[in-house]
C-alpha positions as CSV (number, residue, x, y, z in Angstrom):
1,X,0.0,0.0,0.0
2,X,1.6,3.7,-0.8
3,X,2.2,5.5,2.0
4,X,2.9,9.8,2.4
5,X,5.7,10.5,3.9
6,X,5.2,14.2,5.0
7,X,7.4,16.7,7.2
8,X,9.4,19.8,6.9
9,X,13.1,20.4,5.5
10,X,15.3,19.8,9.1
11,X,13.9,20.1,12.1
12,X,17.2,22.1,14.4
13,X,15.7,25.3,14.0
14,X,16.3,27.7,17.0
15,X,13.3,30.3,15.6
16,X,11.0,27.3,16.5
17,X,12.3,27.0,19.8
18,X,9.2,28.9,21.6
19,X,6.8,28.2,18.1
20,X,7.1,24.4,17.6
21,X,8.8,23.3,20.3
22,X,7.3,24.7,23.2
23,X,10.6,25.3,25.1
24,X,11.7,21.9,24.5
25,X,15.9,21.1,25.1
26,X,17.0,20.5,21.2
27,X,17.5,17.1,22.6
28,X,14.0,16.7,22.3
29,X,13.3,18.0,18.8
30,X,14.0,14.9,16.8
31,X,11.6,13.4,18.4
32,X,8.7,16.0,19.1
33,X,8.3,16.3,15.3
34,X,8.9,12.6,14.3
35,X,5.7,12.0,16.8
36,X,3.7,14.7,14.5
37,X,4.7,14.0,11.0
38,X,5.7,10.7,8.9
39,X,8.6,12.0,7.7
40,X,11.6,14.7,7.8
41,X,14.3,15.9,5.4
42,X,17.9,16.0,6.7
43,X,18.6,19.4,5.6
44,X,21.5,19.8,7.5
45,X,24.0,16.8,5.7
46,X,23.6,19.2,2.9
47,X,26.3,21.3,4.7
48,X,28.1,18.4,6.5
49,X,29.0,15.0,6.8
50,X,27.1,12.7,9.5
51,X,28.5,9.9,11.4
52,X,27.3,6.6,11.5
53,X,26.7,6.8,15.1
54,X,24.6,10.6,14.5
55,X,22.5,8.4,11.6
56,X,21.9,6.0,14.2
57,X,20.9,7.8,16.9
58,X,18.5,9.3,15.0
59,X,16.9,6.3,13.8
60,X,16.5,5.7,17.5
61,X,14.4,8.7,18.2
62,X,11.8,7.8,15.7
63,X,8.6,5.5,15.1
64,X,9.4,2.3,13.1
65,X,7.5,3.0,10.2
66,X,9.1,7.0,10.2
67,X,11.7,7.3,7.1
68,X,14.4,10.1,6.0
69,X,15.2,11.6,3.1
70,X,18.7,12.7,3.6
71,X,20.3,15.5,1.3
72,X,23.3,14.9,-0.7
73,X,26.4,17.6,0.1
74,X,26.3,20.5,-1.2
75,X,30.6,19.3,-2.6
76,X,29.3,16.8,-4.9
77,X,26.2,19.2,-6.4
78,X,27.5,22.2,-6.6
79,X,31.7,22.2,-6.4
80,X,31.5,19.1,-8.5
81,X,28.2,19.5,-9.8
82,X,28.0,15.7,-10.3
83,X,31.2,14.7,-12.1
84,X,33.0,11.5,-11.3
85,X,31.2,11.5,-7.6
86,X,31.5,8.0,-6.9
87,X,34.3,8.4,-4.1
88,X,31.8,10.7,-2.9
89,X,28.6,8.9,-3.2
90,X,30.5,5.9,-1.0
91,X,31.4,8.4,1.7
92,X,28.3,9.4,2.2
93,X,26.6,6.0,2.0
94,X,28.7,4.2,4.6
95,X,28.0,6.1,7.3
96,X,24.1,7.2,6.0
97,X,23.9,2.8,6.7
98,X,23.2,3.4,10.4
99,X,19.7,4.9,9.6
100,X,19.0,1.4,8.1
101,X,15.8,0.7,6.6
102,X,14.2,4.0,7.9
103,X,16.3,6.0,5.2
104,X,13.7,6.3,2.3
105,X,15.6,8.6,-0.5
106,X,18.8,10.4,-1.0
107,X,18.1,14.0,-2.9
108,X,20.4,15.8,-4.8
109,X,19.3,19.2,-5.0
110,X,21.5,21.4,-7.7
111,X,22.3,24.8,-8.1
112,X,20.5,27.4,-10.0
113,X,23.5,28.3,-12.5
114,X,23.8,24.4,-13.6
115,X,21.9,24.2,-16.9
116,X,21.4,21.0,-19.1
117,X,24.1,18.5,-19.3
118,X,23.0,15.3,-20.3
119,X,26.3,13.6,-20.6
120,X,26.9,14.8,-17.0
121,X,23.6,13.6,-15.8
122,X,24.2,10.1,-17.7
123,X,27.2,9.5,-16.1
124,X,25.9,10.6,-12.5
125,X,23.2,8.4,-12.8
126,X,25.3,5.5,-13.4
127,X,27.5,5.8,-10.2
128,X,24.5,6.0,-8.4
129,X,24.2,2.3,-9.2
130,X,26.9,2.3,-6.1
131,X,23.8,3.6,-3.3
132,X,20.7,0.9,-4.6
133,X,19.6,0.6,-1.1
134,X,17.8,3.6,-0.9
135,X,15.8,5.7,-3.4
136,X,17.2,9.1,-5.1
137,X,15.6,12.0,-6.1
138,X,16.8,15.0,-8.3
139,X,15.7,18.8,-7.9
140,X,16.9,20.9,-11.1
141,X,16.3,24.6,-10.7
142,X,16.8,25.5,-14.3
143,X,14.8,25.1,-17.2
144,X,16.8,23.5,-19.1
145,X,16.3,20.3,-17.5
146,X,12.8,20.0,-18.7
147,X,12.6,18.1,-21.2
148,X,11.7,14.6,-22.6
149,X,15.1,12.8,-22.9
150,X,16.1,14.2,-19.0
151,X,12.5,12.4,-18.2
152,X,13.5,9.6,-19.5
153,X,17.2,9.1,-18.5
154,X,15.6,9.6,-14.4
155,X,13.0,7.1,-15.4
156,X,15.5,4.3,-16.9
157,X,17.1,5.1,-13.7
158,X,14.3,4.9,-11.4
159,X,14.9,8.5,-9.8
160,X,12.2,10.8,-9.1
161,X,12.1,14.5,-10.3
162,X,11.7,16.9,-7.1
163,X,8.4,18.5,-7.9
164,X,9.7,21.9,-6.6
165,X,7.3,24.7,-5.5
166,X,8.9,28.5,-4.9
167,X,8.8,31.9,-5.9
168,X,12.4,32.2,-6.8
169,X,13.1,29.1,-9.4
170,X,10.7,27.2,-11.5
171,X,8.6,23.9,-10.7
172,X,8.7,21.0,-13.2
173,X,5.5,18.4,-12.4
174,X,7.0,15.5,-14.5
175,X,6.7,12.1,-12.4
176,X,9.6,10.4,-13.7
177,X,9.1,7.0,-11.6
178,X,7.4,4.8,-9.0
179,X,7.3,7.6,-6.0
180,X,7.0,11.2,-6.0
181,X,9.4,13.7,-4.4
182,X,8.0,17.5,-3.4
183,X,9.4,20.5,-2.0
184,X,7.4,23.4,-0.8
185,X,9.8,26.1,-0.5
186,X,6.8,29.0,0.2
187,X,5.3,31.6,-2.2
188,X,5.4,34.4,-3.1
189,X,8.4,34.6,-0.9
190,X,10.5,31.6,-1.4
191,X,11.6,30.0,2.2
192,X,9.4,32.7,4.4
193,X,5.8,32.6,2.9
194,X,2.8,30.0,4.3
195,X,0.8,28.0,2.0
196,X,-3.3,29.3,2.2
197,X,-5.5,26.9,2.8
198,X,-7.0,26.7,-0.5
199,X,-3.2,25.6,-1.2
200,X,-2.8,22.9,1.2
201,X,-6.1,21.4,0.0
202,X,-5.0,21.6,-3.9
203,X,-1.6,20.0,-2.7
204,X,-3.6,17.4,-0.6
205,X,-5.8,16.5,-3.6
206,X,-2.6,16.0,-5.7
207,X,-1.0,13.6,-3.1
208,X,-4.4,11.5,-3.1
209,X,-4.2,11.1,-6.7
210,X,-0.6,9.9,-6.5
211,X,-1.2,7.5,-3.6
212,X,-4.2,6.2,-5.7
213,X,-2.1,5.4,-8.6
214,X,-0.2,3.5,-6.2
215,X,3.1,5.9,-5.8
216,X,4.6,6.8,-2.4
217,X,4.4,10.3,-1.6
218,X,7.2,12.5,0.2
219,X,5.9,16.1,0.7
220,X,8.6,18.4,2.7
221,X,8.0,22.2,3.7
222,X,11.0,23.9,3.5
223,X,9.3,27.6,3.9
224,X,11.0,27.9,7.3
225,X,12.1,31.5,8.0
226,X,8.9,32.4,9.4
227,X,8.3,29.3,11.0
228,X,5.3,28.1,9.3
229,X,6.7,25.0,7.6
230,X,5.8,22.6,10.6
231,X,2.1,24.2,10.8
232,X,1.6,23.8,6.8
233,X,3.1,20.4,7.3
234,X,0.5,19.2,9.6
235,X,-2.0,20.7,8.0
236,X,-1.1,19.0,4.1
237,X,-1.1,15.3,6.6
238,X,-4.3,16.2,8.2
239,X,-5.7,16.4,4.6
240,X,-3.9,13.4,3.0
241,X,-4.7,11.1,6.0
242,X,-8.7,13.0,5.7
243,X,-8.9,12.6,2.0
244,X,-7.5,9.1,1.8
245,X,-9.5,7.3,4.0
246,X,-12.5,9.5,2.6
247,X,-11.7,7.7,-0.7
248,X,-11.1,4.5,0.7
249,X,-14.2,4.1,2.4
């Protein structure tokens, strides 16, 4: 049965301190939002590496059936924008192990500047044959990416296009394999606006038609400036886990 796996982008934000957290010790942060949502992104192994024993002790915070995505660093997508990463990809693997089955996908978020390589992407692609334990998703911020051969290398490759929602870069809505990958970055101010609820229930009904057609769904806010990505969080769940059941019945 496909399941949603929704959350924010990171959860150790000291803004949400009073907000979110109701005063809790960041000790307790993990945990507090792991008992709300179904799922969290790891923003923060954009920036560094993780060890095995921080991947574990995460796992142990959380609810069985809870995943993470975790984010690929920001060295291997934007210094090396994907070329001959395979060193890289390892390093990052080995230690990404101790979150065992509860890591669902790996994204690779790239820069704005990076337009269309194909032969870059091709090869990329290939040495992520080297991580098949876990899923992988790919957020392009240029245009040039969207197009029909970049569909169809991801889809050879069973990798999932980031459906990516802001103000500040476009959004490409091409479902490229068996699970679908969103990011809702805020608009019309990218990382600090809240989604309406007229929103939320448009992005509810999307994730209902996905789960229907059978594809896992992974739904992160990332419009966390203002705080409001753990609010619009739990309001797109309340929806999905409404809606669904509605359908089911």
């Amino acid at each position: 049965m496909a399941r949603a796996y929704i959350g924010t982008s990171g959860w150790a934000y000291k803004h949400w301190k009073q907000s979110w957290y109701g005063g809790l010790p960041p000790s307790r942060w993990l945990a507090h939002s792991a008992e709300r949502f179904t799922g969290l992104e790891a923003n923060g192994t954009f920036y560094r590496l993780q060890s095995r024993e921080s991947f574990e002790a995460w796992a142990a915070q959380v609810p069985e059936d809870f995943r993470f995505t975790i984010k690929a660093h920001r060295f291997l997508t934007h210094r090396k924008r994907l070329l001959e990463i395979g060193e890289g990809i390892r390093k990052q693997k080995e230690p990404a192990a101790g979150l065992g089955e509860k890591l669902a996908c790996v994204l690779w978020q790239l820069p704005a500047q990076f337009h269309l390589n194909l032969e870059r992407l091709q090869g990329f692609l290939e040495e992520l044959g080297e991580w098949p334990e876990t899923r992988h998703a790919i957020e392009f911020r240029h245009t040039s990416w969207f197009n029909a051969e970049v569909s169809a290398l991801l889809s050879r490759h069973r990798v999932a296009n980031c459906i990516s929602d802001a103000a500040a870069f476009p959004r490409w809505d091409v479902v490229t394999t068996d699970f679908v990958y969103v990011r809702l970055h805020g608009k019309p101010h990218t990382y600090w606006s809240a989604y309406s609820e007229v929103e939320l229930d448009e992005w509810a009904a999307r994730c209902c038609s996905w789960l229907g057609a059978g594809h896992d769904v992974h739904v992160y806010f990332d419009n966390d400036a203002n705080g409001h990505a753990p609010w619009d969080a739990l309001g797109l769940l309340g929806r999905v886990n409404r809606d669904g059941l509605r359908s089911a019945a």
